[in-house]
BAPA-243401 format. One record per atom (N, C-alpha, C, O, CB): residue in one letter; x, y, z. Coordinates in steps of 0.2 Angstrom, whole numbers, padded with zeros to 4 digits, always signed. Glycine has a CB too. Example, Ala and Ser with C-alpha at 12.3 -4.5 7.8 and 13.67 -1.06 7.14 Angstrom:
BEGIN
A+0066-0028+0039 A+0062-0022+0039 A+0066-0016+0039 A+0071-0017+0042 A+0057-0022+0045 S+0064-0011+0035 S+0068-0005+0036 S+0064+0000+0039 S+0067+0006+0040 S+0070-0003+0029 
This chain:
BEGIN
X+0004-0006+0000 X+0000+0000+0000 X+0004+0006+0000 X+0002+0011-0003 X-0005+0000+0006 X+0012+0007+0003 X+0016+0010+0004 X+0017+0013-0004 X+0014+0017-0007 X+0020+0007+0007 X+0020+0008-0006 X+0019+0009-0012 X+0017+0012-0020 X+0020+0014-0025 X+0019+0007-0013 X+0010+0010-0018 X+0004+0013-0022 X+0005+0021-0020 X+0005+0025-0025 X-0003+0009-0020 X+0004+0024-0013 X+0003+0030-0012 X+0009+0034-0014 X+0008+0040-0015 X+0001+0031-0007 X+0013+0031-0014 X+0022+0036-0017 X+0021+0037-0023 X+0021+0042-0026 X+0031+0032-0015 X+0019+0031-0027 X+0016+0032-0034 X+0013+0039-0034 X+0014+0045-0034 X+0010+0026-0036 X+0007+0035-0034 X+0001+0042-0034 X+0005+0047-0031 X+0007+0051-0036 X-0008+0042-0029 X+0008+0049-0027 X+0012+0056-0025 X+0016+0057-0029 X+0017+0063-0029 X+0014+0057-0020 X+0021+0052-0032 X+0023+0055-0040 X+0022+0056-0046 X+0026+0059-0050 X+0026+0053-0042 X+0016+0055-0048 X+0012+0056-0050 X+0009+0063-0051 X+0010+0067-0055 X+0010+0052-0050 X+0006+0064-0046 X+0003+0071-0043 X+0009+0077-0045 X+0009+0082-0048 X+0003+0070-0033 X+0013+0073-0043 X+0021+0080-0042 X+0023+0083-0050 X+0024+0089-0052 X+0031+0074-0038 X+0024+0076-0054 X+0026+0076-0060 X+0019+0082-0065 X+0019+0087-0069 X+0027+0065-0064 X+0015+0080-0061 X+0008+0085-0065 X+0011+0091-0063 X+0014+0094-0067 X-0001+0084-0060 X+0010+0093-0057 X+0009+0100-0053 X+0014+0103-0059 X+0013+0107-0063 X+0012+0102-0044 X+0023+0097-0058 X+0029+0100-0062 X+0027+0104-0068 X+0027+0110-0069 X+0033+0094-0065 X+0023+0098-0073 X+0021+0102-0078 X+0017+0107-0078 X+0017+0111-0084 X+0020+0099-0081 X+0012+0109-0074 X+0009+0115-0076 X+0011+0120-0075 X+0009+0124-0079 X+0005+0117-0074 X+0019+0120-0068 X+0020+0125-0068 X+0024+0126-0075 X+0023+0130-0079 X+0022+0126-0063 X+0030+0121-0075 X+0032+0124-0083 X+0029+0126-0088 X+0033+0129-0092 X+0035+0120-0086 X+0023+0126-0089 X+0016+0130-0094 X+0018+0134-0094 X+0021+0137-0099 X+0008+0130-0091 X+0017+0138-0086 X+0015+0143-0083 X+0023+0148-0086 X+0023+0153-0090 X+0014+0141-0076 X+0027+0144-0082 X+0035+0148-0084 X+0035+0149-0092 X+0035+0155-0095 X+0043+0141-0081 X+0035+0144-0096 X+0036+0143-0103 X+0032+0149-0106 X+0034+0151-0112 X+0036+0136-0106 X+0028+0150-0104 X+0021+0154-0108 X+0022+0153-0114 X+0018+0149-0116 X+0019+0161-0108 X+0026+0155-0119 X+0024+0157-0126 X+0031+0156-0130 X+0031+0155-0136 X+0021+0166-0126 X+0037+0155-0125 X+0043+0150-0128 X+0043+0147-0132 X+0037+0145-0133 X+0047+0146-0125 X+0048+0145-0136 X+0048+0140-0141 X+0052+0134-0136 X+0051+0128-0138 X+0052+0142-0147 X+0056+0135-0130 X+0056+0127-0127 X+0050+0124-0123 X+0050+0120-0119 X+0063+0126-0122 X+0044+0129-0125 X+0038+0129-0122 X+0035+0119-0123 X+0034+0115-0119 X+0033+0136-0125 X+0035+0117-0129 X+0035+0113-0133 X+0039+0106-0131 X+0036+0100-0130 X+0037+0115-0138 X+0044+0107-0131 X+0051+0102-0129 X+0050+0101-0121 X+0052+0096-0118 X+0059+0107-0132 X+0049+0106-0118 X+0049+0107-0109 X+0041+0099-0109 X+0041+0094-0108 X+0044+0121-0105 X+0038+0104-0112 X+0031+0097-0111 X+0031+0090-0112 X+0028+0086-0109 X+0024+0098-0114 X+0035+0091-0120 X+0036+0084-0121 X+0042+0079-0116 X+0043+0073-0116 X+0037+0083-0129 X+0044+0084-0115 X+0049+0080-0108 X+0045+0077-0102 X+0044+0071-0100 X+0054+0086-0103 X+0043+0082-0101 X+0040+0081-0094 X+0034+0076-0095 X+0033+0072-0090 X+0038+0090-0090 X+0029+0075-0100 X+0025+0070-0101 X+0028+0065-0101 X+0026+0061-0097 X+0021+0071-0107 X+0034+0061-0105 X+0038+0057-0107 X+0040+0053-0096 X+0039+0047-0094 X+0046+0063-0111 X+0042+0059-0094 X+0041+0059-0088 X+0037+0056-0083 X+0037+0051-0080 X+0041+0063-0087 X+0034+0061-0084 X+0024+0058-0081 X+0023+0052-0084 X+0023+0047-0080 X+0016+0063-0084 X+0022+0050-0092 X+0023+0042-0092 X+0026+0036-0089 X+0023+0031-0087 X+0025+0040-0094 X+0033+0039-0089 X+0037+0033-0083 X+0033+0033-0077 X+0030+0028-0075 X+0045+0036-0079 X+0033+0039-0074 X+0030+0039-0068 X+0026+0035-0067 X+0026+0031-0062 X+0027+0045-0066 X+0019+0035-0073 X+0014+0031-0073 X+0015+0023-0074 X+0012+0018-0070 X+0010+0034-0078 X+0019+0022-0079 X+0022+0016-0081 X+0025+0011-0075 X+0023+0005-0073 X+0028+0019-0087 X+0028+0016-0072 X+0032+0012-0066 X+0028+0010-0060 X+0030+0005-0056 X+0037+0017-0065 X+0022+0014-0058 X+0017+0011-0053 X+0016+0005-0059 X+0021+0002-0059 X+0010+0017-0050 X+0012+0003-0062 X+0010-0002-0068 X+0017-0006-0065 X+0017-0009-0059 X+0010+0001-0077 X+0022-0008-0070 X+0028-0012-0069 X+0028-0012-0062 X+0033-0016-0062 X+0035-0010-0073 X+0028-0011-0057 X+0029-0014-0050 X+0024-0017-0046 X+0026-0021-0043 X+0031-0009-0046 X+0018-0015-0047 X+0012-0018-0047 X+0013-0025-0053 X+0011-0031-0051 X+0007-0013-0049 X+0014-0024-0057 X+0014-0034-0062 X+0019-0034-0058 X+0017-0036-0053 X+0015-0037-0071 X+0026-0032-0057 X+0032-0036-0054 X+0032-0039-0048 X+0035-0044-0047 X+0038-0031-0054 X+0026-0037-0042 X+0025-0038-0039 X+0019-0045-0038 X+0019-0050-0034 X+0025-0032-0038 X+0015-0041-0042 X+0010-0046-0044 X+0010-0055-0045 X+0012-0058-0049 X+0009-0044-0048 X+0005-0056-0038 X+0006-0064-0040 X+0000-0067-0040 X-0005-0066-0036 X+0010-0068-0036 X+0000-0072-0045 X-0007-0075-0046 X-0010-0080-0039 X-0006-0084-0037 X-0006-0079-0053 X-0015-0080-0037 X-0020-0085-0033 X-0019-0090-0035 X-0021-0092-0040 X-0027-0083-0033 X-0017-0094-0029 X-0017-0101-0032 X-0025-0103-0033 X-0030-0100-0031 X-0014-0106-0027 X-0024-0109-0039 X-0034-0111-0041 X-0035-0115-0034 X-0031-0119-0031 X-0038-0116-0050 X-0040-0113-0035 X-0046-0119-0030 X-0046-0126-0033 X-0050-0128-0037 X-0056-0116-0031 X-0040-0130-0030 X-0041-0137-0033 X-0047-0141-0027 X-0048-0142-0021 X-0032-0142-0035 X-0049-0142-0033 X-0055-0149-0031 X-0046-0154-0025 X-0040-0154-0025 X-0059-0156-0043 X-0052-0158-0023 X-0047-0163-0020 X-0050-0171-0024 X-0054-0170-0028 X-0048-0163-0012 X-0048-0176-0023 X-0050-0181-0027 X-0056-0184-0023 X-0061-0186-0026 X-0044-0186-0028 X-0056-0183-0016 X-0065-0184-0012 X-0069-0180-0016 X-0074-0183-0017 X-0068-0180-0005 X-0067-0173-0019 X-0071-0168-0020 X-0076-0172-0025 X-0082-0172-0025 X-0067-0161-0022 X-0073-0173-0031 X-0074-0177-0036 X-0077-0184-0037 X-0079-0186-0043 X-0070-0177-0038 X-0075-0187-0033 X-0075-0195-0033 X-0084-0194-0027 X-0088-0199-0027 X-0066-0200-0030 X-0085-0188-0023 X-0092-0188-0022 X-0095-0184-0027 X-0100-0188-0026 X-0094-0186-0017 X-0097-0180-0031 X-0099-0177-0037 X-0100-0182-0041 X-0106-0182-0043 X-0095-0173-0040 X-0094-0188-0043 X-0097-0192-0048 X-0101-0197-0045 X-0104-0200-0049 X-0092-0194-0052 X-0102-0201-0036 X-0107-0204-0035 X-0114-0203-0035 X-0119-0206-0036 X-0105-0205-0030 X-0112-0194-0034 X-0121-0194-0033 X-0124-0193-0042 X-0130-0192-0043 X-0123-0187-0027 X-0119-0192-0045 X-0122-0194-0052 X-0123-0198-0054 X-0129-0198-0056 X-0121-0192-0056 X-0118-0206-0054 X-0120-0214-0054 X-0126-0216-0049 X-0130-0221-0049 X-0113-0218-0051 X-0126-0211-0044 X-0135-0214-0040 X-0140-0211-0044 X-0146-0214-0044 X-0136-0211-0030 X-0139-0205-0048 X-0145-0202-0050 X-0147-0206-0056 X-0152-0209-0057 X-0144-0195-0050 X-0139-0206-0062 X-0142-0211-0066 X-0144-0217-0065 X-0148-0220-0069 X-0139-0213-0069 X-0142-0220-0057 X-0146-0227-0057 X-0154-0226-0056 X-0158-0229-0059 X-0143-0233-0050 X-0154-0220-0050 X-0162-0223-0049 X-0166-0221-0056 X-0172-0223-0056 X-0165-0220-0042 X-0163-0215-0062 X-0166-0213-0068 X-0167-0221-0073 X-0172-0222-0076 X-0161-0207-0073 X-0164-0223-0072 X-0163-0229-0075 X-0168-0236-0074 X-0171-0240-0078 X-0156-0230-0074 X-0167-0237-0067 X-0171-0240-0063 X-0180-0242-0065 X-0183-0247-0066 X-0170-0237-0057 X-0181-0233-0064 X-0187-0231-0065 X-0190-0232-0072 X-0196-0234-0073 X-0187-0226-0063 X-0186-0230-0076 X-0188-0233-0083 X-0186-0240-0085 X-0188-0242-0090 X-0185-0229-0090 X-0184-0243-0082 X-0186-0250-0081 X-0191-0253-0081 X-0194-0256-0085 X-0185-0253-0079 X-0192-0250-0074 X-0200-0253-0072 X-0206-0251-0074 X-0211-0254-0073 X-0201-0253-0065 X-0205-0245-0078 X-0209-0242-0084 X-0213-0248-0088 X-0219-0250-0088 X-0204-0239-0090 X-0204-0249-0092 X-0206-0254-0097 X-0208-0262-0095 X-0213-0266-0098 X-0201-0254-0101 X-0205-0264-0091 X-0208-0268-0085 X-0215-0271-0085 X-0217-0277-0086 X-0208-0264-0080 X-0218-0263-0082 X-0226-0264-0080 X-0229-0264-0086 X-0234-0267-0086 X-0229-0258-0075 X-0225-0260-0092 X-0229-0261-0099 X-0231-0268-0103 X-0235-0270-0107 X-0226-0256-0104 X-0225-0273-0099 X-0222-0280-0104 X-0230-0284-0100 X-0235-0287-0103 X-0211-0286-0103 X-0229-0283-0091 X-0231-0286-0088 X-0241-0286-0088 X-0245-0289-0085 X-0227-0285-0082 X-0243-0279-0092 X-0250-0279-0093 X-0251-0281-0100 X-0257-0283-0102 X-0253-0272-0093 X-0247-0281-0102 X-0246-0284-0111 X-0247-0294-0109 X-0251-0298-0112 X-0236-0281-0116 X-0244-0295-0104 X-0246-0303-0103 X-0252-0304-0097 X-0253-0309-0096 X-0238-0307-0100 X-0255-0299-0094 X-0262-0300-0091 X-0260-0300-0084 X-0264-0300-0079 X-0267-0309-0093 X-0253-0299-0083 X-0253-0299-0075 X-0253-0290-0072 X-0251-0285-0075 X-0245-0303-0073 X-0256-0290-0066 X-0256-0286-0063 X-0253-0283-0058 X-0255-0284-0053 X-0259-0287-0061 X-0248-0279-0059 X-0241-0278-0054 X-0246-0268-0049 X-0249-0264-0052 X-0230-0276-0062 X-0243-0269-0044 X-0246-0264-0040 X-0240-0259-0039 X-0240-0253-0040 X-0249-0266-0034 X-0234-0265-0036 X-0229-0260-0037 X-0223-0263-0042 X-0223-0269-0044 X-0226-0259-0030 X-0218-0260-0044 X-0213-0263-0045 X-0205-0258-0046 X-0204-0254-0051 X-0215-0267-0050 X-0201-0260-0041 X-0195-0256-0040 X-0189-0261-0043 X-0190-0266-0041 X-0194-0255-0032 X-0184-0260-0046 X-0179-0260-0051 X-0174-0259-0048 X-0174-0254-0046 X-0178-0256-0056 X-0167-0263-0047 X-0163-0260-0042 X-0157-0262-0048 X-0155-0267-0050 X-0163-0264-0034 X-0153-0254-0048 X-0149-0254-0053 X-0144-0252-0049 X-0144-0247-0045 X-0150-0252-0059 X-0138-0257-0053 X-0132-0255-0051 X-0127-0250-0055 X-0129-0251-0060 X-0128-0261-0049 X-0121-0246-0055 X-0116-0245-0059 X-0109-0247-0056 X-0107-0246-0050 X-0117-0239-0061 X-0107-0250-0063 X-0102-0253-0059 X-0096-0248-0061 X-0098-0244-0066 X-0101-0261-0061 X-0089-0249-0059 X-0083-0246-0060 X-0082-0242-0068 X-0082-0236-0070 X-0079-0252-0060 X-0082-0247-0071 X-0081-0246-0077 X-0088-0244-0081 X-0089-0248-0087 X-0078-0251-0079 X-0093-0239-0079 X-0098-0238-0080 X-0103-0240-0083 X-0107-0236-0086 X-0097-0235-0082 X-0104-0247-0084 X-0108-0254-0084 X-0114-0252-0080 X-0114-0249-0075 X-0104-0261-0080 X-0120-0254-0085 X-0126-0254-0079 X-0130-0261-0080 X-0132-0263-0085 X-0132-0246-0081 X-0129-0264-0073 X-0134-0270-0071 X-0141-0271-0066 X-0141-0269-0061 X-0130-0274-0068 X-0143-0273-0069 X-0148-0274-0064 X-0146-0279-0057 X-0141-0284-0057 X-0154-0278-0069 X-0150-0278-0054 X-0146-0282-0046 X-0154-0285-0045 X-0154-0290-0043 X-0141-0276-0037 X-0159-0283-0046 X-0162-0287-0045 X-0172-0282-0046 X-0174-0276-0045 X-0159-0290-0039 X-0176-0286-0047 X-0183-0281-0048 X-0188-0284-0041 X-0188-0289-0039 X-0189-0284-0056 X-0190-0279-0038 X-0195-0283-0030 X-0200-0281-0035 X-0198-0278-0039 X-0195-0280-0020 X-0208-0283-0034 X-0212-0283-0039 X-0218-0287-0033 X-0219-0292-0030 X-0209-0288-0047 X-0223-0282-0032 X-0228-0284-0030 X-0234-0283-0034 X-0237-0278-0036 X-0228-0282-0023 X-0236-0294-0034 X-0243-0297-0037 X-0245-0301-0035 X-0243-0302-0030 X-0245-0300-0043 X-0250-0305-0038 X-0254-0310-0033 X-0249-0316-0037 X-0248-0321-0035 X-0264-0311-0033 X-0247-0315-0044 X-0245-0322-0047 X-0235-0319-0050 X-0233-0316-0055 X-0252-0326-0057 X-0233-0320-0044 X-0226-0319-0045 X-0221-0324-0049 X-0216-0323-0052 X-0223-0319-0038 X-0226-0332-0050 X-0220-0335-0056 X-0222-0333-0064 X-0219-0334-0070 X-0219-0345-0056 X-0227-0331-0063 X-0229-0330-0070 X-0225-0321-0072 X-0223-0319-0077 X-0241-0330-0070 X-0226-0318-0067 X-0222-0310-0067 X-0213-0312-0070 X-0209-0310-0074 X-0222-0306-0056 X-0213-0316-0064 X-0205-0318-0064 X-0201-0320-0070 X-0195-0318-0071 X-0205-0323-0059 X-0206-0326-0074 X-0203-0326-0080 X-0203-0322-0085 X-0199-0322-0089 X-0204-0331-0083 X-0210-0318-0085 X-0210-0311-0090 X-0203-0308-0090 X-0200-0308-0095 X-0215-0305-0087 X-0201-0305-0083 X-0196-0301-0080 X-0191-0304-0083 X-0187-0301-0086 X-0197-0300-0071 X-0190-0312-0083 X-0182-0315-0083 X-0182-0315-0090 X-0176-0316-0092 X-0180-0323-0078 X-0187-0316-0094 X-0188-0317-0102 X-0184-0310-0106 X-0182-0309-0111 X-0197-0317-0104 X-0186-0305-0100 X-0182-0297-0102 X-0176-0296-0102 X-0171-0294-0105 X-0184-0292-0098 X-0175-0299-0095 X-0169-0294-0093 X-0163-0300-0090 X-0158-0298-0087 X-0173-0288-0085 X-0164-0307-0092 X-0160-0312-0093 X-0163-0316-0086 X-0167-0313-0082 X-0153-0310-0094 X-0159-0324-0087 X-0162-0328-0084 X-0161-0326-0075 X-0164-0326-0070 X-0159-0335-0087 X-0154-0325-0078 X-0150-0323-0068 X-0151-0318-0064 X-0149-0316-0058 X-0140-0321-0068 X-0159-0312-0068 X-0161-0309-0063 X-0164-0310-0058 X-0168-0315-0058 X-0164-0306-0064 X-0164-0307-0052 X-0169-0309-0046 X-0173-0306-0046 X-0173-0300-0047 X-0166-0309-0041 X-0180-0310-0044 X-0186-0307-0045 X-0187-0310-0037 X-0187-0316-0034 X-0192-0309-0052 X-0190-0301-0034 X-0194-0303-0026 X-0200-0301-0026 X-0201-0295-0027 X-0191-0300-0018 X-0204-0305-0026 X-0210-0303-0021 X-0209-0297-0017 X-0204-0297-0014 X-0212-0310-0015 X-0212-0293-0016 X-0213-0286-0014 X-0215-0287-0007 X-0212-0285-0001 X-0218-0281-0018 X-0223-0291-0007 X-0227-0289-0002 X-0224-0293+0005 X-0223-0291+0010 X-0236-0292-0004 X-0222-0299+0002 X-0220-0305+0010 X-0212-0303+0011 X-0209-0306+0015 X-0221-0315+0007 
């Protein structure tokens, strides 16, 4: 801050300089040569608060993320895709399962993502009154090794 104000007070000084030399020079012919000096001057002046200020100047370190920071950012988007995913399952699901005469009240999809951004089914809970007739709809879809639960019991 020290700094900045000696600026500006040289600054200031190099001004007053030149008006008075105006004043002195009035109507001379080094009247001309006196100003372009002394502006020349005043530039540095100005110039040099600038260059000590960048010379001075240091940049903010960035805001790094940390690898928690990120590695939770990207769980709660693998949970969001799972449960987006999930749910249009069981969309289509309830649509295969009215298309074959059964009656599903509920049915929840439980999807996983895996590492390597793989998405599996872990399994459908599914509540009806005829769960093997649901079940093979369900496993006809989504392969034999799904697990189908009964919701209600």
């Amino acid at each position: 801050m020290k700094e900045l104000t000696s600026a500006a007070g040289g600054v200031c000084a190099v001004s007053a300089l030149i008006c008075v030399l105006r004043m002195i020079s009035g109507g001379t012919r080094l009247k001309s040569q006196a100003e372009l000096l002394m502006k020349l001057i005043l530039g540095m002046a100005v110039a040099a608060v600038f260059t000590d200020g960048i010379s001075d100047f240091e940049m903010p370190e960035a805001l790094s993320g940390s690898g928690t920071d990120y590695s939770i950012m990207s769980q709660v988007c693998d949970e969001e895709v799972a449960a987006r995913a999930g749910e249009n399952i069981s969309e289509v699901l309830r649509g295969q399962l009215r298309a074959a005469g059964i009656d599903a009240e509920k049915i929840r999809t439980e999807v996983n993502i895996l590492q390597d951004g793989n998405i599996t089914i872990s399994r459908v809970v599914i509540s009806t009154e005829d769960i093997e007739a649901a079940a093979a709809v369900i496993r006809s879809s989504l392969g034999q090794e799904t697990e189908v639960v009964n919701g209600d019991g």
